[in-house]
N, CA and C of each residue as an Amber inpcrd file, in Angstrom:
protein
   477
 -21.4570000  17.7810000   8.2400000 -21.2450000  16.4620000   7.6650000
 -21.5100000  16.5020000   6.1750000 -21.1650000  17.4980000   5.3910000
 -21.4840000  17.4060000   4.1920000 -20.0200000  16.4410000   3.4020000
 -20.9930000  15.8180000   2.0690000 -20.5720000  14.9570000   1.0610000
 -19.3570000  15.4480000   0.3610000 -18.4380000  15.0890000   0.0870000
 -17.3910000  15.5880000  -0.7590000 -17.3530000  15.1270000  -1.8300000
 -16.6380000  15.4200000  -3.2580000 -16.7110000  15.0670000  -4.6550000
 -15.6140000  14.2080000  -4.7790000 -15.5650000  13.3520000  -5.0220000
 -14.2030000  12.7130000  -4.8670000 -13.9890000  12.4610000  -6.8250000
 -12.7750000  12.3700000  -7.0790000 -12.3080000  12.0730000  -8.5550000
 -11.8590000  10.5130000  -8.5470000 -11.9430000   9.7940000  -9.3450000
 -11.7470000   8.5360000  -9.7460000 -10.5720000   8.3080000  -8.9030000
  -8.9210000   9.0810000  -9.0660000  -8.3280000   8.4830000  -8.4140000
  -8.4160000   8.3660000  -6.4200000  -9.0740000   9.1940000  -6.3110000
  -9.3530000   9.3740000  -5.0140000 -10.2080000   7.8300000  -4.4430000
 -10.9130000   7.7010000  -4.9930000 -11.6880000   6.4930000  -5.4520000
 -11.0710000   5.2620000  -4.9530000  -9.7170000   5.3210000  -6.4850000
  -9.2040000   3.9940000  -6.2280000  -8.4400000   4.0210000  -5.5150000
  -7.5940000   5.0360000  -4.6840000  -6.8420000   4.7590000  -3.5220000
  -8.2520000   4.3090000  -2.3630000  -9.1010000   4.9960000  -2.4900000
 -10.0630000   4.8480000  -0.7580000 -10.4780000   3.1340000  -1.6880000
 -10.2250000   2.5710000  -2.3360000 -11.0570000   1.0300000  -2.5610000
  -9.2590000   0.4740000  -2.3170000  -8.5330000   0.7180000  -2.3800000
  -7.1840000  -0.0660000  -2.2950000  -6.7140000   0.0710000  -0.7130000
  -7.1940000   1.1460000  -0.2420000  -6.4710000   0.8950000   1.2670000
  -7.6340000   0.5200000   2.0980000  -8.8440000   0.5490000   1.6670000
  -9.6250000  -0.2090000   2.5540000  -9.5600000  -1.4620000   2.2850000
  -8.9800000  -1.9030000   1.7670000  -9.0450000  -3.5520000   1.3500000
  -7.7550000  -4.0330000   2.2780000  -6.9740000  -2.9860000   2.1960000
  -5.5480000  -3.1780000   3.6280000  -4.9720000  -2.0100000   3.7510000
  -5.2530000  -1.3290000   4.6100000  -4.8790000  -0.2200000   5.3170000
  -3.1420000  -0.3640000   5.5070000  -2.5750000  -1.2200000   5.3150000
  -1.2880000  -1.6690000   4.9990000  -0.2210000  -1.6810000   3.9930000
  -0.9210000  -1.8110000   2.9430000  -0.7820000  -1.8300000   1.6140000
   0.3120000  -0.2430000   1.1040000   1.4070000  -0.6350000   0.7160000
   2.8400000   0.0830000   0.8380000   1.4510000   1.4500000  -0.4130000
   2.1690000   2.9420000  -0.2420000   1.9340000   3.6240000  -1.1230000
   2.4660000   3.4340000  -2.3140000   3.8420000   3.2560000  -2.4620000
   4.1240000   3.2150000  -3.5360000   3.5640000   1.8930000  -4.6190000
   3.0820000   0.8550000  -3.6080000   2.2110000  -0.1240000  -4.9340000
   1.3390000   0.4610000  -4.9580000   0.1280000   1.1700000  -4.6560000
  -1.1670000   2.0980000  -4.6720000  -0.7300000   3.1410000  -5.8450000
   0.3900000   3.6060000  -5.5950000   1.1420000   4.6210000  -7.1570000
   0.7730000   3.7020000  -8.0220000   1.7330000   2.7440000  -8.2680000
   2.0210000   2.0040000  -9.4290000   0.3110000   1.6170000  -9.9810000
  -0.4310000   0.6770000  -9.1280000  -1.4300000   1.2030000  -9.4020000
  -2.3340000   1.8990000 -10.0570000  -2.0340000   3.1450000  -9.5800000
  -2.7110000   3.9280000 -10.2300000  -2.2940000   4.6130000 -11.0090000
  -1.2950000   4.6750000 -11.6640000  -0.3510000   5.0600000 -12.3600000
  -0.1710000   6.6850000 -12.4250000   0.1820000   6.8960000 -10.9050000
   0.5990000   7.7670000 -10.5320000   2.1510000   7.6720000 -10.0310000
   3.1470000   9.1800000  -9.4020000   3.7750000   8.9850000  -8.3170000
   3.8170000   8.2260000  -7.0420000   3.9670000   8.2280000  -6.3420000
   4.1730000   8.3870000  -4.9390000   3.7480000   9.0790000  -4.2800000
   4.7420000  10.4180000  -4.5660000   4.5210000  11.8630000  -3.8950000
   2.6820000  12.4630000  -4.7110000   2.1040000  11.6300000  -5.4550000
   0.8520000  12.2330000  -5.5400000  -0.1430000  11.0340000  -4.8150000
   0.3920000  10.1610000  -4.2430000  -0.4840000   9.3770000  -3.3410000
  -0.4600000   9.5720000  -2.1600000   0.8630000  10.2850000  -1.2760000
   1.2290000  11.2960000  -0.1560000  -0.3000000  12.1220000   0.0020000
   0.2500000  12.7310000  -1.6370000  -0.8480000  14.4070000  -1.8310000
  -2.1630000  13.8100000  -2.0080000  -2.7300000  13.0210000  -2.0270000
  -4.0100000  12.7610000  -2.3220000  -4.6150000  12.3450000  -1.1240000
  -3.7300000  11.1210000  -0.1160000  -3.9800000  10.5780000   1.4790000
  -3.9550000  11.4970000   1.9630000  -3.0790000  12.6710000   1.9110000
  -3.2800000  14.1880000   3.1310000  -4.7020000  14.8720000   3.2230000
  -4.8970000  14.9630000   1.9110000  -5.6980000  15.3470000   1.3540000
  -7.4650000  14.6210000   1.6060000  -7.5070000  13.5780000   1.6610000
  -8.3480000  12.8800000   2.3480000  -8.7920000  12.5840000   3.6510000
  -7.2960000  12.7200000   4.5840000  -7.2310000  12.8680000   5.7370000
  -7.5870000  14.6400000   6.4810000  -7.1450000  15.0740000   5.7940000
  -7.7420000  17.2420000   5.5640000  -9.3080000  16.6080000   5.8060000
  -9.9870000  16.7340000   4.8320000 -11.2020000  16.5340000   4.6460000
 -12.1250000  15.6250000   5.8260000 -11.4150000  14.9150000   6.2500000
 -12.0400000  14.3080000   7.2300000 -12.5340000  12.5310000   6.7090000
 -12.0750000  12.3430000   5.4300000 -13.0510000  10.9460000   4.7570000
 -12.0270000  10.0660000   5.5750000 -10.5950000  10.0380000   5.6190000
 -10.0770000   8.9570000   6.3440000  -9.1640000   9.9690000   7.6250000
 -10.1280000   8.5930000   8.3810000  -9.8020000   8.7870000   9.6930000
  -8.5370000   7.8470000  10.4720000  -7.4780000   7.6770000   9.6310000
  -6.1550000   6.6770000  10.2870000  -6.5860000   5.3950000   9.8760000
  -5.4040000   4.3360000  10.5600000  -5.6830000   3.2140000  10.2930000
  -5.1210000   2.5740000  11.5490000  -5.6780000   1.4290000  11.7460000
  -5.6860000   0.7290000  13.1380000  -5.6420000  -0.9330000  12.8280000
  -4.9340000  -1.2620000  13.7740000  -4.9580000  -2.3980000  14.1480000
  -6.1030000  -3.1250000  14.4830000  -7.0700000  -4.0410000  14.4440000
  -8.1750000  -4.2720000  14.7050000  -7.5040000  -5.9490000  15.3950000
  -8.0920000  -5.5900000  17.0450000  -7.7850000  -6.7150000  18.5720000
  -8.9210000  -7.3130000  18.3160000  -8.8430000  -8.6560000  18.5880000
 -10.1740000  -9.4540000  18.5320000 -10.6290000  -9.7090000  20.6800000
 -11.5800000  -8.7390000  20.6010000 -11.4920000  -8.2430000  22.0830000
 -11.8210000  -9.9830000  22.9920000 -11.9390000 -11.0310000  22.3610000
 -12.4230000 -12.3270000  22.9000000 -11.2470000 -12.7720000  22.9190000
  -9.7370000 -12.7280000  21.7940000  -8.9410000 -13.0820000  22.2760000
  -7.9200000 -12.7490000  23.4100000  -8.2430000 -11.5210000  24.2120000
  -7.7590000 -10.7900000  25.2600000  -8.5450000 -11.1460000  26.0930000
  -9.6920000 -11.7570000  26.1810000 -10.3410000 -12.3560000  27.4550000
 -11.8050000 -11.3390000  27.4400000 -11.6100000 -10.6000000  26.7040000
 -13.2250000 -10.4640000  26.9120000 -14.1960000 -11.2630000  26.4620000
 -14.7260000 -11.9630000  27.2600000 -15.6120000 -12.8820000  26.5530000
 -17.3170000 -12.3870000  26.2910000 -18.1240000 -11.1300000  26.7170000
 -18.9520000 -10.8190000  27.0200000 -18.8180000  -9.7300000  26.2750000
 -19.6820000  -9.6990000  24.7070000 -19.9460000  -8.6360000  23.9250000
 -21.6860000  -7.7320000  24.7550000 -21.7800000  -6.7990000  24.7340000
 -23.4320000  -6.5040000  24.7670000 -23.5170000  -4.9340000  24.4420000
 -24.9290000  -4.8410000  23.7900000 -25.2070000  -3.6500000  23.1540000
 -26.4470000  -2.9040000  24.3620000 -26.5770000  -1.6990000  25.2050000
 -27.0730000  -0.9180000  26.3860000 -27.7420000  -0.0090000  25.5940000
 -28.9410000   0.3000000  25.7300000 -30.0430000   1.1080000  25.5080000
 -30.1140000   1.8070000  26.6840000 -29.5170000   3.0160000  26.4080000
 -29.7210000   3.9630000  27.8170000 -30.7070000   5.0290000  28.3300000
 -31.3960000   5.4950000  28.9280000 -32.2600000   6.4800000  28.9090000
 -32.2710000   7.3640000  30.3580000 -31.8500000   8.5440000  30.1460000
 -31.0960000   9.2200000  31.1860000 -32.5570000   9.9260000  32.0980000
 -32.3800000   9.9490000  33.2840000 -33.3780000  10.6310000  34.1600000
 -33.8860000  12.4430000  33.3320000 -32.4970000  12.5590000  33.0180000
 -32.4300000  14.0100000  32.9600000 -31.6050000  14.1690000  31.3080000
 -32.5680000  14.3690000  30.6520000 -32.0020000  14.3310000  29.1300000
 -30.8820000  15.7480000  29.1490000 -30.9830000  16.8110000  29.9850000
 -29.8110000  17.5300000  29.7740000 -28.9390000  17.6370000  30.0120000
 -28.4810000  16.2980000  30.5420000 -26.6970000  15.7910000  30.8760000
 -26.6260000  15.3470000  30.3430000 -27.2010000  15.2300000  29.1330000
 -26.6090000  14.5020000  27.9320000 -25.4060000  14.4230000  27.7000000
 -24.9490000  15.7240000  27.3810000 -23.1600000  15.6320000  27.2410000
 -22.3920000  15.0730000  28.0610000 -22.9680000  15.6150000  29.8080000
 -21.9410000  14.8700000  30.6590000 -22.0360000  13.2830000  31.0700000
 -23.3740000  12.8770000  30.6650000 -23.2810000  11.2960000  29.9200000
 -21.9390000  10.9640000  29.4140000 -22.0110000  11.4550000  28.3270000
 -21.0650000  11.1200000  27.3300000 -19.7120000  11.4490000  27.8890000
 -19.3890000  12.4510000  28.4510000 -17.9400000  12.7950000  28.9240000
 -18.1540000  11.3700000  29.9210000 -18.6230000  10.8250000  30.4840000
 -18.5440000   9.8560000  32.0160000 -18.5750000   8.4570000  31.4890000
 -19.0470000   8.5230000  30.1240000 -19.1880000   7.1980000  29.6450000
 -17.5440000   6.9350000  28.4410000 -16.9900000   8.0010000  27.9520000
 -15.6730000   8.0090000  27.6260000 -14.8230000   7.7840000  28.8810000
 -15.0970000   7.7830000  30.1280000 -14.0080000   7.5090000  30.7150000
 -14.2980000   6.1160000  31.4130000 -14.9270000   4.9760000  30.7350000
 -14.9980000   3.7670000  31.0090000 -14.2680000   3.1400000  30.0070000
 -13.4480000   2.4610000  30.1760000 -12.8980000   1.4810000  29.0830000
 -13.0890000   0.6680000  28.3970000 -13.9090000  -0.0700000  29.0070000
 -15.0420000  -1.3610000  28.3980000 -16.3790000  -0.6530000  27.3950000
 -16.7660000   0.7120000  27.7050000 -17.4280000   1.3250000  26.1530000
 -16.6670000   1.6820000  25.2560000 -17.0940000   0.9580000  23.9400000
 -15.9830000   1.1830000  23.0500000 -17.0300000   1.7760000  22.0130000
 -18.1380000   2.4510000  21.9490000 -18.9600000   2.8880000  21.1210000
 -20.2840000   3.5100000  22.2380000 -20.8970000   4.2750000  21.1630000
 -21.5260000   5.6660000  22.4580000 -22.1050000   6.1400000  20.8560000
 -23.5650000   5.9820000  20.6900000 -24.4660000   6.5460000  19.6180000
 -25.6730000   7.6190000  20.2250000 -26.0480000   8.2870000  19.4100000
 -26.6850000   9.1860000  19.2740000 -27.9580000   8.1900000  18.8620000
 -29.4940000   8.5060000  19.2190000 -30.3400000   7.2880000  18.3160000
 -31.6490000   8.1140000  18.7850000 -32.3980000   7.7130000  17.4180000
 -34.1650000   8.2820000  18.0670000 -34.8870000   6.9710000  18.4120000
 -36.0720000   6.8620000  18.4680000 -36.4400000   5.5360000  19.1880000
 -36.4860000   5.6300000  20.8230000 -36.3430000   4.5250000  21.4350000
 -36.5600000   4.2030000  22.4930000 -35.9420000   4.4710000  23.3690000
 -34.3710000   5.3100000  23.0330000 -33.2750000   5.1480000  24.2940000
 -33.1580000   6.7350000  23.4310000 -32.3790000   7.2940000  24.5080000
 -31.5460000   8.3120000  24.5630000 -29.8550000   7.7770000  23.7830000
 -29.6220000   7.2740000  24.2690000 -28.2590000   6.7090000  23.5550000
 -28.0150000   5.3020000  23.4150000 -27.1880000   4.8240000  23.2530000
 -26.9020000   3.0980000  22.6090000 -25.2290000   2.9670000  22.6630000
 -25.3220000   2.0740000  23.1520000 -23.7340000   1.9740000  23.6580000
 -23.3690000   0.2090000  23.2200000 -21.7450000   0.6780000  23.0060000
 -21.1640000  -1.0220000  22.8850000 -20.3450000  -1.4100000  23.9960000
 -20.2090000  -2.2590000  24.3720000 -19.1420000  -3.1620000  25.7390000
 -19.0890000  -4.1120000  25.5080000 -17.4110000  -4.1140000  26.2920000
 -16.8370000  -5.9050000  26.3330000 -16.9660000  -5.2580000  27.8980000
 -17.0100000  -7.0300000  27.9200000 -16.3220000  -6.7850000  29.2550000
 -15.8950000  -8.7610000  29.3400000 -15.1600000  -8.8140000  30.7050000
 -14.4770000  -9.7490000  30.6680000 -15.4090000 -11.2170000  30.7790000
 -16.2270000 -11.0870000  31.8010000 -17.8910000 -12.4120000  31.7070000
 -18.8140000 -11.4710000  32.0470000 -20.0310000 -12.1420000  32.1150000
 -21.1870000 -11.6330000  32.9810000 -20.9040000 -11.1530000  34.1430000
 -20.6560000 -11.5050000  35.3270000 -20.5590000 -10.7560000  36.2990000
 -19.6080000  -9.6890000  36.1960000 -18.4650000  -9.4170000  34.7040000
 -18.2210000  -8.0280000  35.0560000 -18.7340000  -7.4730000  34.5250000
 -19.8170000  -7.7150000  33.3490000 -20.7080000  -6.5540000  33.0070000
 -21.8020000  -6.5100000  33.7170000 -22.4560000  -7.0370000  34.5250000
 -23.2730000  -6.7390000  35.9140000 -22.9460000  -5.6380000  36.5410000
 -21.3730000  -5.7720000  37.0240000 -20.5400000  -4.5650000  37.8980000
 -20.4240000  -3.5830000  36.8830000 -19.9530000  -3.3630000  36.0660000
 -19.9770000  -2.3110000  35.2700000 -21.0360000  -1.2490000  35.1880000
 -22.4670000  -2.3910000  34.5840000 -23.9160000  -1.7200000  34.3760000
 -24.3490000  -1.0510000  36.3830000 -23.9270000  -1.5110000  37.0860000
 -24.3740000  -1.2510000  38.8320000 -23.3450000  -0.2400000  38.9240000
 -22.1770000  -0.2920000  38.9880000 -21.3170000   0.3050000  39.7160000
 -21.0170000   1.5620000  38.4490000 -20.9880000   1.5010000  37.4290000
 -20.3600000   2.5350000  36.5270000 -21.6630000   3.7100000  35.8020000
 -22.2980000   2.6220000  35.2430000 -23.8080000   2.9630000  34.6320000
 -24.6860000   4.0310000  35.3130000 -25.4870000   2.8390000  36.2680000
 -26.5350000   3.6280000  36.7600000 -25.9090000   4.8750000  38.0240000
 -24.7940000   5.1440000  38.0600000 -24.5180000   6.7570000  39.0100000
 -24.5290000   7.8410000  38.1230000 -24.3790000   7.1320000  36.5950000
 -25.0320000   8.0730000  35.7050000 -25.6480000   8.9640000  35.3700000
 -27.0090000   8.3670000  36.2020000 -28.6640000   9.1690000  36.2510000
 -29.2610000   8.8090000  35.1490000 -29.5640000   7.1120000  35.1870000
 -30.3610000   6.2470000  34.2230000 -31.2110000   6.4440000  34.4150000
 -32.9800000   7.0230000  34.1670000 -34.2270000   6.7620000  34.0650000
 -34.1430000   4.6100000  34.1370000 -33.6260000   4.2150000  33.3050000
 -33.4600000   2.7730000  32.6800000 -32.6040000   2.4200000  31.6730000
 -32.2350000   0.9480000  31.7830000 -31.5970000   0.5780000  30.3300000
 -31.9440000  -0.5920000  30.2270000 -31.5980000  -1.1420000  28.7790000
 -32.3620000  -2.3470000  28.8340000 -30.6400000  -3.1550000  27.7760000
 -30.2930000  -4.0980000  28.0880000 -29.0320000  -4.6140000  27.9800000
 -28.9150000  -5.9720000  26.7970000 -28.2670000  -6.2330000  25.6390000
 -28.6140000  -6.8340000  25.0290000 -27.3370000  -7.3610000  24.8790000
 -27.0660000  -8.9060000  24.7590000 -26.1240000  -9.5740000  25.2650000
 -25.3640000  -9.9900000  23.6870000 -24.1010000 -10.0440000  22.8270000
 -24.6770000 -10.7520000  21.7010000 -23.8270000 -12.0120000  21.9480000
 -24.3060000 -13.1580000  21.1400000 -23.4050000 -14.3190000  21.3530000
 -22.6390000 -14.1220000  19.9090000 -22.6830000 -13.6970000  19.4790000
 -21.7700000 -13.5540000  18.4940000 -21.4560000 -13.0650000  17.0350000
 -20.4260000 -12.2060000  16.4720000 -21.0910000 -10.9880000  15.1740000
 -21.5740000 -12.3350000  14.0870000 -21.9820000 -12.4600000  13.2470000
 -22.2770000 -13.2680000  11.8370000 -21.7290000 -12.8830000  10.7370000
 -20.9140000 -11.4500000  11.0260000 -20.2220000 -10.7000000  10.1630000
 -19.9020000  -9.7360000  10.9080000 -18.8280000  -8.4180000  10.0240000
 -18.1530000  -7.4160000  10.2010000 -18.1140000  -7.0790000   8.7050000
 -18.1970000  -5.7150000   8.4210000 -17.4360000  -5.4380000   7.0180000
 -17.2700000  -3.8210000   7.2060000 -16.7280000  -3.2230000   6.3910000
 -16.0980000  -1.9050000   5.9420000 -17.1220000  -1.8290000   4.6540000
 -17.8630000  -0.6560000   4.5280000 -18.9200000   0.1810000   3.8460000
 -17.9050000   0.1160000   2.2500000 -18.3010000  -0.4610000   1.2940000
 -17.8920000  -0.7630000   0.0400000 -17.5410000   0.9640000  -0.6600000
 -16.2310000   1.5180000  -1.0380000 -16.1310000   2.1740000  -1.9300000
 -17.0490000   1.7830000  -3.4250000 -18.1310000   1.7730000  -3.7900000
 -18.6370000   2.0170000  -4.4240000 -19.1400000   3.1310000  -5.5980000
 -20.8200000   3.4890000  -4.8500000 -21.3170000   4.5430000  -5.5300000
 -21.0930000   5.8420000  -5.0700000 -19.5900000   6.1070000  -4.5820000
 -19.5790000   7.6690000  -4.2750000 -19.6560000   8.4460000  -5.6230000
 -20.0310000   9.8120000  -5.1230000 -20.3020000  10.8790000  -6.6280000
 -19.0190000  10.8030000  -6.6850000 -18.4410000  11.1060000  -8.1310000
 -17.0430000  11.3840000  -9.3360000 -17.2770000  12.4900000  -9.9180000
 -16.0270000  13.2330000  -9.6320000 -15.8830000  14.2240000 -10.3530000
 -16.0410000  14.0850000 -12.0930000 -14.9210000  13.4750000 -12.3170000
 -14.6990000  13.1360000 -13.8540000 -14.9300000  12.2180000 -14.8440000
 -16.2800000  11.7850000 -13.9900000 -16.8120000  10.0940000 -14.5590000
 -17.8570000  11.0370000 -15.4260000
């Protein structure tokens, strides 16, 4: 996971397409008063490296009927299935996030699910065949925000 050096224009493309991942290349050229074909070469190039990872559509999972956000503190009987945790918990649909964490749990997980009683069934029927020691289940009523990590203070090459 090491840091990369990024140069100013690298910069202002990663602050222009995080603002809309939509946003045509060739206005991001003009922009930056570059080409085109060097905003191609610079997105490949970012995408190589690993800093951008695609761009997505973002579903508002409440308007599809999930009405039941909650965050699962998991703690496995047997900490060395860890991995196959994780392989068993990718093949549930309703986890849409799966963390690594020190503290109190072995892992930390996100779910929709459609009400309470299907995340009841989920946590009974999907969860604990797992090989939970315990979890402890945290319900949210609702985010207060969302945001995308500010292109800011990354290191510059040529600043």
């Amino acid at each position: 996971m090491g840091q990369h050096n990024l140069d100013s224009l690298d910069k202002k493309i990663l602050r222009m397409i995080a603002e809309d991942a939509r946003v045509a290349f060739l206005e991001v050229a003009r922009a930056c008063n570059v080409s085109g074909a060097a905003i191609h070469q610079r997105i490949q190039k970012l995408t190589n490296l690993g800093i951008l990872k695609g761009s997505q559509f973002i579903i508002d999972p409440e308007k599809i009927g999930y009405e039941t956000c909650a965050y699962i503190g998991l703690n496995l009987k047997d900490p060395s299935a860890f991995d196959n945790v994780v392989e068993e918990l990718r093949k549930i649909p309703e986890v849409v996030e799966c963390h690594y964490t020190t503290g109190d749990y072995d892992m930390f997980i996100k779910i929709y699910a459609l009400n309470n009683h299907h995340l009841l069934n989920i946590i009974h029927d999907k969860l604990q065949p797992l090989g939970l020691s315990r979890s402890e289940t945290i319900i949210s009523f609702g985010s207060a925000f969302t945001r995308r990590l500010p292109i800011v203070d990354l290191p510059i090459e040529d600043e």
